[in-house]
ZAZA-427213 format. One record per residue (C-alpha): x, y, z; residue in one letter. Coordinates in steps of 0.5 Angstrom, whole numbers. Layout:
REM residues N
PT  east north    up r
PT     X     Y     Z A
...
END
This chain:
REM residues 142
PT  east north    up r
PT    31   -26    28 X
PT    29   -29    22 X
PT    34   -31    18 X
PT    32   -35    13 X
PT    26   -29    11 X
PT    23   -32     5 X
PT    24   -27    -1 X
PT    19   -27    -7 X
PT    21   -22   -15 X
PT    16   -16   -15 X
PT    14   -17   -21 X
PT    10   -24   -19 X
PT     2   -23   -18 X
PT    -1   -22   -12 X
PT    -4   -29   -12 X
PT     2   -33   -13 X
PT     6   -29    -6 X
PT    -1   -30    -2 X
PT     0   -37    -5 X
PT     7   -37    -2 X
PT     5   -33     5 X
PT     0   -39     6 X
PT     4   -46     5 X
PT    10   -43     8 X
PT     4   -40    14 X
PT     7   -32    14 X
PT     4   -26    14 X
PT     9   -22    10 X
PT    15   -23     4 X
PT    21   -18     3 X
PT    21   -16    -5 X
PT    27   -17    -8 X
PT    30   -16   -15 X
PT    37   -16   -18 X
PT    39   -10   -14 X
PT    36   -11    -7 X
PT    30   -11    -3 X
PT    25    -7    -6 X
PT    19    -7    -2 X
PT    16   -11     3 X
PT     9   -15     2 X
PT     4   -15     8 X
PT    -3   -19     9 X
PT    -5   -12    11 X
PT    -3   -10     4 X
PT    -7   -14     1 X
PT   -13   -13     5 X
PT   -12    -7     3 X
PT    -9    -5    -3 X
PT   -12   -12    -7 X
PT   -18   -13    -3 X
PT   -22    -7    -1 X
PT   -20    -4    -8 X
PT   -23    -8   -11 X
PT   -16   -12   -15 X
PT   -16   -18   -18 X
PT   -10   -22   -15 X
PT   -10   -26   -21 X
PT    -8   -20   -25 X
PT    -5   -15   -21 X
PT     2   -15   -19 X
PT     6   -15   -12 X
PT    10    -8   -14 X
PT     3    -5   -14 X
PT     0    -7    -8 X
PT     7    -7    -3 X
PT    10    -2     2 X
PT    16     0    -2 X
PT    18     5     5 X
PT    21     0     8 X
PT    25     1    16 X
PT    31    -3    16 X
PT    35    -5    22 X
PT    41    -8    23 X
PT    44   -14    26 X
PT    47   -11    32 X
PT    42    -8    34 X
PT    39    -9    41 X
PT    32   -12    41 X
PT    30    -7    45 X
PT    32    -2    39 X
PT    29    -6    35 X
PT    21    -6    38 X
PT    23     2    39 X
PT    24     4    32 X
PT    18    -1    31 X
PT    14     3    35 X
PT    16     8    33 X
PT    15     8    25 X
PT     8     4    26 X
PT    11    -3    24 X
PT    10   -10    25 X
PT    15   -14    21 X
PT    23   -11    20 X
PT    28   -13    15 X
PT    35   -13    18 X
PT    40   -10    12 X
PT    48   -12    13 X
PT    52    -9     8 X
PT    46    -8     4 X
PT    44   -15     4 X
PT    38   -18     7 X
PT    41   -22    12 X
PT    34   -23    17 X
PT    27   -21    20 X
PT    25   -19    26 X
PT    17   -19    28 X
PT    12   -18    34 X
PT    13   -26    34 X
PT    20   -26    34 X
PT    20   -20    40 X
PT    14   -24    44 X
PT    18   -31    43 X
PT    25   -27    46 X
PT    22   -23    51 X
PT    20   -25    58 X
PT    12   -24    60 X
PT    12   -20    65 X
PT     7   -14    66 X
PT    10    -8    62 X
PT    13   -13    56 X
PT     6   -15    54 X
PT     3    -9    55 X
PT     8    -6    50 X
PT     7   -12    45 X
PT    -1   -11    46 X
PT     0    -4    44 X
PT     4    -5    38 X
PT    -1   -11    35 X
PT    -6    -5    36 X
PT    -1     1    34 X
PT    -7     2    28 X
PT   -11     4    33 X
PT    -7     9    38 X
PT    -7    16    36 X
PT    -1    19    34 X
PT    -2    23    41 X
PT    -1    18    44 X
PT     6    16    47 X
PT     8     8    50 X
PT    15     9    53 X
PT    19     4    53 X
END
């Protein structure tokens, strides 16, 4: 787990939080304001939302384009319960909330970094790097 998760205001532009995600080299920023977290800001959000849409990044703002649905873990979890609900949520990137706080963040990077690479715990990260393209039919076990 992470736990110095880098953080950014919601109502910054979305070229200033991809700004952030290149100099700090991440692929997500948990949004925050004076209450809590309030969203979760991907590179698929913004090749989606932005990009693909057609939106200035100059001009359009962080709270437009991020997932404000977010899955929260928390800090006694085991990692297996942690890559379950991952998968099961379709979710690559899992804020972990301590008494409502934001205290880490668990990523399919941390989990392939945790995990030893036999057989089965590979194949699970190759399915959830992938989760985009698996059909709601299907089923991994973990």
């Amino acid at each position: 787990m992470i736990t110095n998760v880098v953080t950014v205001d919601k109502d910054m532009t979305v070229q200033s939080a991809a700004g952030t995600m290149n100099k700090k080299r991440i692929g997500c920023l948990v949004t925050v304001d004076r209450e809590g977290v309030k969203g979760i800001l991907t590179e698929r959000d913004m090749l989606i939302r932005v990009l693909e849409a057609g939106k200035d990044p100059k001009t359009t703002m962080v709270s437009d384009v991020m997932t404000q649905s977010i899955v929260f873990g928390n800090p006694s979890m085991q990692l297996v319960e942690a890559t379950h609900l991952m998968f099961q949520k379709g979710i690559k990137k899992l804020p972990i909330l301590e008494d409502n706080r934001l205290v880490g963040l668990v990523t399919l990077t941390d989990i392939a970094r945790a995990t030893s690479c036999d057989k089965k715990t590979i194949d699970l990260i190759e399915a959830l790097s992938n989760m985009h393209k698996i059909s709601s039919s299907q089923d991994i076990s973990i």
